[in-house]
N, C-alpha and C positions, 0 to 999 in steps of 0.2 A: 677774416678781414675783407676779402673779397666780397663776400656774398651781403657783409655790412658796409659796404663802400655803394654795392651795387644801391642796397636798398636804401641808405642815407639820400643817394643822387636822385630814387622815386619818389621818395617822400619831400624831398626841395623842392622837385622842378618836375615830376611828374614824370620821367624819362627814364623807361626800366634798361635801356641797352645799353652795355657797358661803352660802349664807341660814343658816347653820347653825351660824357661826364661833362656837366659846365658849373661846376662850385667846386672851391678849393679842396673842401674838409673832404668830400667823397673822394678828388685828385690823389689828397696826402692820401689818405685812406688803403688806397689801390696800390701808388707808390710804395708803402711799406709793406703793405701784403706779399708783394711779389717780391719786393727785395731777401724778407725775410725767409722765402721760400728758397732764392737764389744762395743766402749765404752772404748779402752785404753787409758791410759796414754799415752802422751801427748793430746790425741784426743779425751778426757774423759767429756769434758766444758759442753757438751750437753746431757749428760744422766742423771745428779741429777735433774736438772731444768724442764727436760722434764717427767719423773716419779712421780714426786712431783705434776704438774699439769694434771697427770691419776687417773682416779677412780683405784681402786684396784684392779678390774677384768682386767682393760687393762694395768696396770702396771705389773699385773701378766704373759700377755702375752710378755710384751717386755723382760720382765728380762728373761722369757723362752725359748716360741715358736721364738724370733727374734734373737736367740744366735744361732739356730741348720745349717744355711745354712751359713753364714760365717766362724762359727768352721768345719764343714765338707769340704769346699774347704780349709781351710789352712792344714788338715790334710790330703789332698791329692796332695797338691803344698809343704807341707813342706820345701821339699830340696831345693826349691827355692827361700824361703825368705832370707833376709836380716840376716844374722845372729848375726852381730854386733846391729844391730838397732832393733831386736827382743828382745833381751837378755834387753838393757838398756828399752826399753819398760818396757817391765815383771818387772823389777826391781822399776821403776819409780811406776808403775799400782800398785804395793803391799805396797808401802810408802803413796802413795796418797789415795789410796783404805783405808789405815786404819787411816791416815792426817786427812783425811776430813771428816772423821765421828764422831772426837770426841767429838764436841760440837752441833752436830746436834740435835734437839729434835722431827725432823718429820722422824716417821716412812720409807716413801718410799726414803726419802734424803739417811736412816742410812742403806737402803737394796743396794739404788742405789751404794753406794759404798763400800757395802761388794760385790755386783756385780762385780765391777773394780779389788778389790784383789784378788779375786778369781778367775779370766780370767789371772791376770796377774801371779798367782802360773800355770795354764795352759799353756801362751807362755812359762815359764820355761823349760818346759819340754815338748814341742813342739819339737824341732829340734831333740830330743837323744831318744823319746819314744814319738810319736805320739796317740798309743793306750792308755797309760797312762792319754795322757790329754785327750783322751775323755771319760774315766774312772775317770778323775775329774768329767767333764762338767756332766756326768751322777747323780753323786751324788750331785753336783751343782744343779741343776734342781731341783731334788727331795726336795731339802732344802730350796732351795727358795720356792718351789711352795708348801709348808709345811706351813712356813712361811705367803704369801699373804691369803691362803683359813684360815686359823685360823686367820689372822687381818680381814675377810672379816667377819669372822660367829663374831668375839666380835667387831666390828664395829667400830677399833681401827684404828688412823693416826697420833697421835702422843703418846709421853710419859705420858703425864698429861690423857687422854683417856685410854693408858697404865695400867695405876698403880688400874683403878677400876674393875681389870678383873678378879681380884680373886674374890671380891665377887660376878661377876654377873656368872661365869663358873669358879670354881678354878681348876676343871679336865682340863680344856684344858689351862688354865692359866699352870699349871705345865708343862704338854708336849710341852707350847713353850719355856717355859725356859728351857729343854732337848734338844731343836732343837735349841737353842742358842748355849747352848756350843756343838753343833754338827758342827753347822757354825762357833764359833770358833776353830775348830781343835781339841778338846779336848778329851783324849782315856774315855770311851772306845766305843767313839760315833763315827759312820760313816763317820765324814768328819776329822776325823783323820789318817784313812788309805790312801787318794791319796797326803795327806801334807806327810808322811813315808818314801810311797815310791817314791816319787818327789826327798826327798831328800836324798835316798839312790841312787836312778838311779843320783843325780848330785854327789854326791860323789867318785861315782865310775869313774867316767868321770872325777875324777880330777878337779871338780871346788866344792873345798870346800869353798872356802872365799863366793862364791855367794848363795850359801847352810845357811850359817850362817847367812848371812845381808835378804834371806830371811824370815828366820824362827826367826832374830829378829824384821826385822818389823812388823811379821805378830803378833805381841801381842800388836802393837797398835789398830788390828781390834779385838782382844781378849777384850782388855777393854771394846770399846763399849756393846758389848755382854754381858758383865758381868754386863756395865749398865744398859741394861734392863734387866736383868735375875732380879737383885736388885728391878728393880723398880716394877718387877711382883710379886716378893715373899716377900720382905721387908719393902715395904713402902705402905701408902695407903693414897689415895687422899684424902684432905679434903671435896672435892665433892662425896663423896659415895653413891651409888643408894642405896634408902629406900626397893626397889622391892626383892621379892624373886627371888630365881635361878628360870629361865625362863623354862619351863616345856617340850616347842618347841622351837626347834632350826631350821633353813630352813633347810629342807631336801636336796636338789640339793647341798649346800658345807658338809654336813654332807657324804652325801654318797665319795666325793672328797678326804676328809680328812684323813682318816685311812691307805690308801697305800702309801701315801709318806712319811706319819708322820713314819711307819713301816720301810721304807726302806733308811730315811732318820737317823736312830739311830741305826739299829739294824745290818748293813753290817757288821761290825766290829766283832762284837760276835758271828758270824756266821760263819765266813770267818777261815780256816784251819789255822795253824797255819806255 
């Protein structure tokens, strides 16, 4: 779809460089190429199903390292997507993103689309502040990949796996439920700051109404979060491991774990006033 957006735009207007698009049809074109790439709403069908059947370590790579080259070309074509069909994207991406995860019970289903609301709070604020969403996407990263290396070290895939992680780690059981409500937007945790000011840069820009239908649907991805924050600290399987806390932990996600867990809670309390 890229390479037929490109050439739609040569064949209209003679202008092979994608920085260069000036017709609609090659815009939309582009627009859903790369959305479909990211995982957005409408074009979202294929990223729960597909994460759900990765081991952890490669799901960690899609939710991450597969997001940096399509969000760096939309932040350098910006001006030239679809603005209309961006906007209802973003909008859709953050209903769905939080829709679809509430009766999920697998793990990489409930990440895959806190993945979609969280891309689609970034087209938000794609067209008005570009550095901003990659100032999400940055702290997006860190929280995901927070996230995957601590399901990886307690060897967690769904909620019923979930709920026996206190007694086998309860330290790191605690710091996921801290990077829960960091994913969901919650002050005084780091993924509260690019929700802020998202919605301060769309305020100012005079679109309050889509300011507020964001910031309410995103506490439908808030709930899920709270359901496993509950189901880490509250509840506890009737299958509970007999075994003491384990003494060795694999060193390779141990050494992983500390800088994003760090930077994925602590931006906020750090960051000037």
């Amino acid at each position: 779809l890229v390479l037929f957006s490109t050439m739609t735009n040569a064949w209209l207007t003679g202008n092979w460089t994608i920085t260069g698009i000036e017709n609609w049809l090659s815009s939309a074109l582009l627009t859903s190429a790369l959305a479909m790439k990211l995982g957005i709403a409408p074009f979202h069908l294929w990223l729960p199903d597909i994460l759900q059947g990765l081991d952890l370590l490669t799901g960690l790579i899609l939710s991450t390292w597969q997001k940096l080259a399509p969000m760096i070309l939309m932040v350098q074509i910006n001006h030239e997507l679809n603005t209309s069909l961006l906007t209802i994207m973003a909008i859709l991406s953050i209903l769905i993103g939080g829709w679809g995860g509430l009766n999920q019970i697998q793990l990489r289903k409930i990440l895959a689309f806190s993945s979609i609301a969280h891309l689609g709070w970034m087209m938000l604020i794609m067209l008005f502040s570009p550095n901003l969403a990659l100032f999400n996407l940055i702290i997006y990263l860190f929280m995901t990949a927070s996230m995957f290396l601590m399901l990886m070290v307690l060897k967690s895939t769904n909620i019923n796996k979930l709920s026996t992680s206190w007694t086998k780690n309860p330290t790191l059981a605690a710091i996921m439920m801290l990077t829960l409500m960091s994913l969901g937007g919650l002050p005084p945790m780091s993924g509260f700051v690019p929700k802020m000011l998202i919605m301060m840069e769309l305020i100012s820009q005079n679109m309050t109404a889509i300011a507020t239908t964001a910031a309410m649907s995103s506490m439908l991805s808030l709930f899920f979060y709270l359901r496993l924050s509950y189901t880490l600290s509250l509840t506890t399987s009737p299958n509970i491991t007999n075994s003491h806390l384990t003494w060795r932990l694999t060193p390779f996600y141990m050494m992983l774990i500390p800088a994003p867990i760090i930077l994925s809670m602590m931006i906020m309390p750090i960051m000037s006033t």
